[in-house]
N, C-alpha and C positions, 0 to 999 in steps of 0.2 A: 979252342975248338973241342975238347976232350970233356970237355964241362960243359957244353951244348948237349955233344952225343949224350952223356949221361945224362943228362937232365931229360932228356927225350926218353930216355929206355925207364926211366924211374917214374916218371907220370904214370904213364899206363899201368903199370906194375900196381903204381899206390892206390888210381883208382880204381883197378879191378879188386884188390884186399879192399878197400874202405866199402866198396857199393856190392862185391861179389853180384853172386848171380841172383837172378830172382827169386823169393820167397815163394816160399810155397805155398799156393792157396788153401784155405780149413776146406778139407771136406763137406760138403753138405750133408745133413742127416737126412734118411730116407721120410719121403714125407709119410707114409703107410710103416708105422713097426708093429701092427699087431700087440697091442702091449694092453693086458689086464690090470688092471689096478682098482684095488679093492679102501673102502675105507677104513683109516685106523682109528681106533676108539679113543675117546677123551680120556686119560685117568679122573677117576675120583677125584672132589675137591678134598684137599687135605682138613682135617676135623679142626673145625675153629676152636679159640679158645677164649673167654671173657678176657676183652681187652678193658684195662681201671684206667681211664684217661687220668692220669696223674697232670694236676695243675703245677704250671711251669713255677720253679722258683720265683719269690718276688724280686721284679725289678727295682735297684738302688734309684734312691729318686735324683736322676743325673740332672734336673732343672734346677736351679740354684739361682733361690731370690733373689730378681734384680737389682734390688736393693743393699744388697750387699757386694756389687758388684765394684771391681777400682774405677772403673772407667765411670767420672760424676754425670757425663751426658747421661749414661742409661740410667742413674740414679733421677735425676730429674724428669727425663720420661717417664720411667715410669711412676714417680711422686706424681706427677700430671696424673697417670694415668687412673691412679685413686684417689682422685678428686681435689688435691694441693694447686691452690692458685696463685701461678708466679707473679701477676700482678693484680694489684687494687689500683683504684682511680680515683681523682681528689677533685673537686672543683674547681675554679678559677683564682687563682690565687688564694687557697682554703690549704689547710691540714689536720683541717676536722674529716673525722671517718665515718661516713657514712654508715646506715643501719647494713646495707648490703654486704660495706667493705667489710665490717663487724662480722659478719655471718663470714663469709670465706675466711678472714684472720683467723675464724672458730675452726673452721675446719684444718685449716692447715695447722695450729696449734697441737690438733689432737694426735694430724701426722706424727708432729716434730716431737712432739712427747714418748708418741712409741718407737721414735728412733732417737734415743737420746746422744748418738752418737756423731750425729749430724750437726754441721757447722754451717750458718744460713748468714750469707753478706746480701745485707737490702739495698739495693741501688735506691738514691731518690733524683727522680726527675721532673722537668718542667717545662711547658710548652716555651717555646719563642720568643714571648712578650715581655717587657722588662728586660733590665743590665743583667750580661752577662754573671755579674758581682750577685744581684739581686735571686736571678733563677738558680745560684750554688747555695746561697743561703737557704731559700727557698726546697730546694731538692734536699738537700739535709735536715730539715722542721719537718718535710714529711718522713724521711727512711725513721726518722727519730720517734714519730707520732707510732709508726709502727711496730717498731724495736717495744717502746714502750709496752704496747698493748698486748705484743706476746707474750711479755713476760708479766702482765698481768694476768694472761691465762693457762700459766702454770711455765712454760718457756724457758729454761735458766737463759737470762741475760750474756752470760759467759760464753754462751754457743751463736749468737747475734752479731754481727759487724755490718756497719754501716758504711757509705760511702755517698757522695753525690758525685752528680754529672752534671746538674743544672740541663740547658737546653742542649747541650755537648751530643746527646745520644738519642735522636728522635724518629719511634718507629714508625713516623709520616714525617712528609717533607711541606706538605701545603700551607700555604695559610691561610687557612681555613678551622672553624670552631670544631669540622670534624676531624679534624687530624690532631688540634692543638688537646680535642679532649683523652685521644690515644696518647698523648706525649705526657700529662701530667698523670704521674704515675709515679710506684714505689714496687721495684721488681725482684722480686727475692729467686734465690738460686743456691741452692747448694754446692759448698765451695771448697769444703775439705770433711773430712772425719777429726772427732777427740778422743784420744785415751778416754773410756768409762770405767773409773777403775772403783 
């Protein structure tokens, strides 16, 4: 019971200290004060002086040829990107090289010479048609015709590896003359870097 009474006497107590009495309202300012007020003057602009735009130090050139990059995707992108053609196309059972194939082999040669550091595996492939025996044969007469020709255009041999797939890897699936023409191919991709010593 003693602890009721008290609970009841200490309420009030707390919430007259926590809410007290009401705040006093601000004053309002009189709306008329009579009050002059004059303009104050601008100071003087302070006296310029020839400012010499000094050109900022030059920037380190932070872009860093992609080609020297570890990661070989972006090396092969950008080998695409100047003009390296990952593949040639062969005829129907041929591994003679076209005037065409000739011209891009020229140009990717010229790539691969001014990165002598580059290590280039030719895939060779073949459509469909024929033994599976016959299209690995086949795929390796062409990566071979190729390898060849690099390295008759100046290429060191020693930075070339070849491999076949035969029809193992074909980038159409139809059977059809247009897809089997995409399949019979020779796909180069660069695959590692060599000490240039």
């Amino acid at each position: 019971m003693n602890r009721k009474w008290m609970i009841w006497m200490v309420v009030p107590v707390l919430l007259t200290f926590l809410y007290g009495c009401p705040k006093k309202k601000p004053a309002t300012p009189p709306t008329d004060l009579d009050v002059e007020t004059q303009p104050v003057d601008t100071p003087p602009p302070a006296p310029t002086q020839d400012v010499v735009d000094t050109p900022p130090p030059p920037a380190e050139d932070e872009t860093e040829d992609p080609l020297l990059s570890a990661d070989l995707q972006i090396v092969n992108d950008e080998l695409r990107r100047r003009g390296f053609s990952p593949d040639v196309y062969f005829e129907y059972d041929e591994i003679s090289l076209s005037d065409e194939t000739r011209e891009r082999l020229a140009r990717n040669a010229e790539l691969l010479k001014a990165q002598p550091s580059f290590q280039v595996t030719i895939e060779g492939h073949a459509d469909e048609r024929g033994t599976n025996e016959y299209n690995l044969a086949l795929g390796e007469r062409r990566a071979n015709s190729v390898r060849d020709y690099l390295g008759s255009l100046g290429v060191d041999g020693g930075r070339l590896r070849i491999i076949t797939y035969g029809e193992e890897r074909p980038v159409c699936t139809e059977s059809a003359e247009s897809c089997w023409s995409q399949n019979r191919r020779a796909h180069m991709i660069i695959t590692g870097r060599a000490n240039v010593g």
